[in-house]
Steps between C-alpha positions, in 0.01 A plus 500: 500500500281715315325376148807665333807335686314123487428535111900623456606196760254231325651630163848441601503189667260360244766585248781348688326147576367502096868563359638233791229243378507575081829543490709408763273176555597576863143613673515652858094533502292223486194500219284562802694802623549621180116435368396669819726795487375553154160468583484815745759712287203433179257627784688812607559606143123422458376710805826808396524462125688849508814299693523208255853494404609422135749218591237347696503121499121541438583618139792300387505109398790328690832631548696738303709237284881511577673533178854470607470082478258398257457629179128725474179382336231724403110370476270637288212349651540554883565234760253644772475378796146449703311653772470272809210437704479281826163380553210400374302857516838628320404249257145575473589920477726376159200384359246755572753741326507286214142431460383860578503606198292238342823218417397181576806256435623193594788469684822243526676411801863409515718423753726796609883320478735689761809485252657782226275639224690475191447532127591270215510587119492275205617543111350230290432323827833513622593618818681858468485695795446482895440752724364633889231704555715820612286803508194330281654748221865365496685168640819356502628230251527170637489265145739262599394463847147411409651261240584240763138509602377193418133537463573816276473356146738580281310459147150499475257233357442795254767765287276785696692889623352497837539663851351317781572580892516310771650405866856311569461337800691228730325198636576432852632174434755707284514753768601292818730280307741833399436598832656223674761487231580898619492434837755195509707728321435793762321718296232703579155360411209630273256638701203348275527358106346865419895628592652202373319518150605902461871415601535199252336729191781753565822274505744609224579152493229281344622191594392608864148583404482169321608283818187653673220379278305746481104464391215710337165531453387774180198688504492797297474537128628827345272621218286223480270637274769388212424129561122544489500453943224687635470402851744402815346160476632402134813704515635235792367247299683638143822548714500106652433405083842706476711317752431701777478378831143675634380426845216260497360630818356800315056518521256660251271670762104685399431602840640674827398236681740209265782750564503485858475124494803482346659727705379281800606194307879586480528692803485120628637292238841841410746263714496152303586650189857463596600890344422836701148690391388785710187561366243505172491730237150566357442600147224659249500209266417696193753728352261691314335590809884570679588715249140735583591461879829626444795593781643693709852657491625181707234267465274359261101493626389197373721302722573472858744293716339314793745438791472243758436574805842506678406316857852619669679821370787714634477851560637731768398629834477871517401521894338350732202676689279410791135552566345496790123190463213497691608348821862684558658266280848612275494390209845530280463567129725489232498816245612286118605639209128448327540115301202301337455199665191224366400782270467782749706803625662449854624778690503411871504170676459459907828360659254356812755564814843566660535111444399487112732777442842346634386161496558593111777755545296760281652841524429814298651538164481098437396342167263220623275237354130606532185247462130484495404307811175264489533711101420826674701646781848633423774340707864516484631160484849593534797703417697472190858506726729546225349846394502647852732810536763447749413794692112455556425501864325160696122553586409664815146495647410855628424514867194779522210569312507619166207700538420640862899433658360227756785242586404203326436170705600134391344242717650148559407280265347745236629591187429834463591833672152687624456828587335489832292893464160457459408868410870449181367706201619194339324226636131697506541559118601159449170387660292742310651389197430104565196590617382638151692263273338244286568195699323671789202814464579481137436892463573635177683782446578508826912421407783505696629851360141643582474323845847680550389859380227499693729334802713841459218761447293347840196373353611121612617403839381184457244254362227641677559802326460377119125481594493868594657625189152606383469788721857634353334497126523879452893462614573209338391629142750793524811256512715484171438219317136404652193727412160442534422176316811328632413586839118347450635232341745460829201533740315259291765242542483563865156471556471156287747347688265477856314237266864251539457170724568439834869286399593868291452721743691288821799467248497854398530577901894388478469313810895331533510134336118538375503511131243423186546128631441496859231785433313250303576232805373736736209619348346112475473492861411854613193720378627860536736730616308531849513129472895474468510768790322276782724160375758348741814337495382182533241523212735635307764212556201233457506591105716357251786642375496749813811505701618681791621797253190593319288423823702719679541782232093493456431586859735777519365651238194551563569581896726807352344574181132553600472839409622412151204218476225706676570777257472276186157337660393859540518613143354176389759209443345269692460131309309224674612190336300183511643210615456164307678203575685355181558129591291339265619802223599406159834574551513426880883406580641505138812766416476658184734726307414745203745535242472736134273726440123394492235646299177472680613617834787752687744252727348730757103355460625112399708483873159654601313219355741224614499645833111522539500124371753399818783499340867699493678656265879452511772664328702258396497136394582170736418104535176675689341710281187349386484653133626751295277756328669608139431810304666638199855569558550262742834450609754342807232404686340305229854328400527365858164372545567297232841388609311400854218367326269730636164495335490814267127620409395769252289842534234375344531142685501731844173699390336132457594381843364865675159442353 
């Protein structure tokens, strides 16, 4: 689709799901379709302001109300609704853009309840008049529904004419209860006390809204400059000396860095609360200071929504594509409908093999549940079989490759399908690509779109090549989009990266089953390169953690890959690495995992450290891992070392053991 046709699709889907879930209480989009679908229509219309449509969801509150059931209600001060953000640089972005402009405020934290926004007036303290959200600029009438809410007062402690807003919500005690009650009586289920909630506001019968005790937690004053309120803080308190129920979750914050721990803090603690939140809304405290920040047509400025970070969403697959890796390996890959998963945009996720892919009956065209696994690879986890069209067609592994036609080869007892052709277009970029990626040479700028220009144009045929990319300067700076300083910068890059170790450069070579890991295995017991070359079998098989297939793979590398490693040698990448035995090392034998974000150190140089001390750095937590290393943000990891009773030690406890 061009920018044109996705805008008009975004619009009108957007439009559909936000009338299904305002007003028909009925959603066919999850929030994390929806929230992602709505994140790149606000960047499209960003990036092509000239194709922003005017009943774009992007400018409208809610859902048109429907008129035709509930009698209209008109606000004069506008129920807005908030801009979302989905991590903690999201976070930090909302208050640079406050504080720019020389605001420094404090803020209040509340706890974002996943129920109905609704509105409830008082005359001489008495309750008047109830009403939904609608638009933000009109709602429906629902007085006598929100009557039978029992933590709605009905008089105040005080004879006050007063609008305050808030969320009706449904425990999930409430919620499974009238679930089971619905399906002994074969009716269909809620899908989630969000649903259940908007369906029981919207019975003409009261009497049923009543029988499903509804709850609700208030948090907005109208106007509060009548009642002498001048901050968030004292209005909740002023509306609990009312009668009103307030959260008591809610935090007065001074800093960025308070914020975030209380983001951390109920990201943990959101499921024994016993009612549905889906995230934090964070607030300028002081309304002087709001009303100076001011709004936008949909959303004030001063306040932002934080939403957890989903950990499994739904979202459909568009296609499924295959690239050709380093070694003649096909790799399946699922094309999704782009969905925000732990706070960032996913797009793609690898399907692994033939296996994977009907092990899991995936098939183009399925809505399927997509995760972060380990918190950072996207993986489907399955497919959602009850939203599958009944026409979609079962998965079929192709049988050639992709790139250069080659019939693909499966051999027993491997999981993947290889394309056998050395001299595949496919598999040499691949290579050239590894070979310059961070894990490996590490050379900047040096991307995988650039590796695959240059692929095309014939300046790379392979690694050996990236080293002669100097004498093409005059060439290079005539490409669109380089120029001379990119191209110096380029060859700059290049040239720093003959200073990497010896472990960098024998993983960057792509030798089959040698990764970082084994790299770093190998690289303790050989010198060089030239080393490596004159090995044998048997000294291979004598190390630890060398089996037949690495042994094996090593050897045949570098019996049909010499020219490769004499040409890197030649043009200087050539590291002698001393060997030191690390038996008596400080962290000789011990496993050690790194978890959150540390402060003093990339993970990169701390599994340096730990390695040059004799120890490993795992993944993942066991019963073996010696300690745990926290940072800030630490998460899963940290929650199961404590539930195996792994000793847990902090950055700055780490720095005082390296020294």
């Amino acid at each position: 689709m061009n920018p044109r046709e996705r805008i008009e699709y975004l619009v009108n889907i957007l439009n559909k799901a936000r009338d299904e879930y305002y007003i028909n209480n009925n959603p066919t989009l999850s929030d994390n379709e929806y929230d992602s679908l709505i994140r790149e229509l606000e960047e499209l219309e960003a990036k092509y302001p000239d194709l922003v449509l005017p009943h774009s969801p992007t400018r409208e509150v809610g859902a048109t109300t429907n008129l035709s059931t509930l009698e209209k209600v008109e606000y004069v001060v506008p129920m807005l609704s908030l801009a979302d953000v989905f991590n903690y640089d999201e976070v930090r972005e909302f208050f640079g853009r406050v504080e720019k402009d020389g605001y420094h405020p404090t803020y209040v934290c509340e706890l974002k309840i996943d129920g109905i926004s609704s509105s409830a007036k008082y005359k001489n303290g008495k309750f008047v008049l109830g009403s939904t959200r609608g638009n933000g600029f009109v709602g429906e009438n629902i007085t006598e529904n929100m009557k039978t809410v029992a933590s709605l007062p009905k008089e105040l402690s005080r004879p006050l004419d007063i609008e305050v807003r808030g969320e009706i919500y449904m425990s999930d005690e409430v919620f499974n209860e009238l679930n089971n009650v619905r399906i002994q009586n074969g009716e269909e289920p809620f899908k989630n006390p969000r649903n259940a909630t908007g369906g029981s506001l919207k019975q003409l019968d009261s009497n049923i809204t009543r029988s499903r005790k509804l709850d609700t937690f208030d948090y907005t004053l109208v106007d509060p400059e009548k009642y002498g309120v001048a901050t968030q803080e004292q209005a909740l308190k002023f509306m609990a000396s009312l009668g009103f129920r307030v959260n008591p979750n809610y935090k007065l914050c001074s800093s960025i860095e308070e914020v975030i721990d209380y983001l951390k803090l109920w990201e943990q603690k959101r499921k024994t609360l016993g009612y549905a939140t889906d995230g934090v809304v964070i607030k300028v405290n002081e309304f002087s200071l709001c009303n100076e920040i001011g709004r936008t047509v949909k959303s004030p400025k001063w306040a932002v929504a934080y939403k957890f970070p989903a950990m499994e969403v739904e979202t459909k697959l568009l296609d499924i594509i295959y690239t050709v890796g380093r070694t003649g390996n096909i790799t399946p890959n699922a094309v999704l409908e782009p969905i925000m998963i732990a706070g960032s945009l996913v797009s793609r996720a690898t399907l692994n093999n033939e296996d994977y892919c009907i092990d899991k009956d995936i098939r183009i065209g399925d809505i399927v549940k997509v995760r972060k696994a380990g918190e950072i690879i996207p993986e489907i986890v399955e497919v959602v079989m009850d939203r599958r069209s009944p026409d979609s067609i079962p998965f079929k592994m192709i049988d050639v490759c992709p790139v250069c036609g080659s019939v693909l080869v499966r051999k027993p007892g491997e999981a993947s399908h290889f394309c056998v052709n050395e001299k595949c277009d496919g598999r040499k970029l691949a290579n050239i690509i590894y070979f310059a990626s961070k894990p490996c040479m590490n050379i900047e700028t040096l991307g995988e779109k650039l590796c695959e220009d240059l692929y095309n144009r014939g300046f790379l045929r392979s690694v050996v090549d990236i080293y002669d990319l100097y004498l093409h300067r005059d060439a290079l700076i005539n490409i669109d989009g380089l120029g001379e300083k990119s191209v110096d910068t380029l060859l700059a890059n290049i040239e720093a990266s003959k200073q990497n170790g010896f472990e960098k450069v024998l993983a960057a070579l792509g030798i089959r089953f040698v990764g970082s890991k084994v790299a770093k295995i190998l690289a303790k017991n050989y010198a060089s390169l030239k080393d490596l070359e004159n090995t044998s079998l048997e000294k291979l098989l004598d190390i630890k953690d060398i089996g037949d297939a690495i042994a094996g793979s090593v050897i045949s590398y570098f019996k049909d890959n010499m020219d490769i490693v004499n040409g890197l040698i030649e043009r200087g990448i050539n590291p002698v690495n001393e060997l030191v035995s690390n038996d008596n090392a400080l962290f000789a034998n011990q496993t050690i995992v790194l978890t959150g974000r540390l402060d003093s150190f990339t993970r990169e140089e701390a599994t340096k450290i730990i390695e040059d001390l004799g120890g490993n750095v795992a993944s993942s937590v066991s019963k073996k891992t010696s300690f745990v290393v926290c940072g800030l943000d630490a998460g899963s990891k940290k929650t199961k070392a404590e539930a195996l009773g792994v000793k847990i030690i902090s950055e700055e406890e780490f720095k005082d053991l390296i020294k």
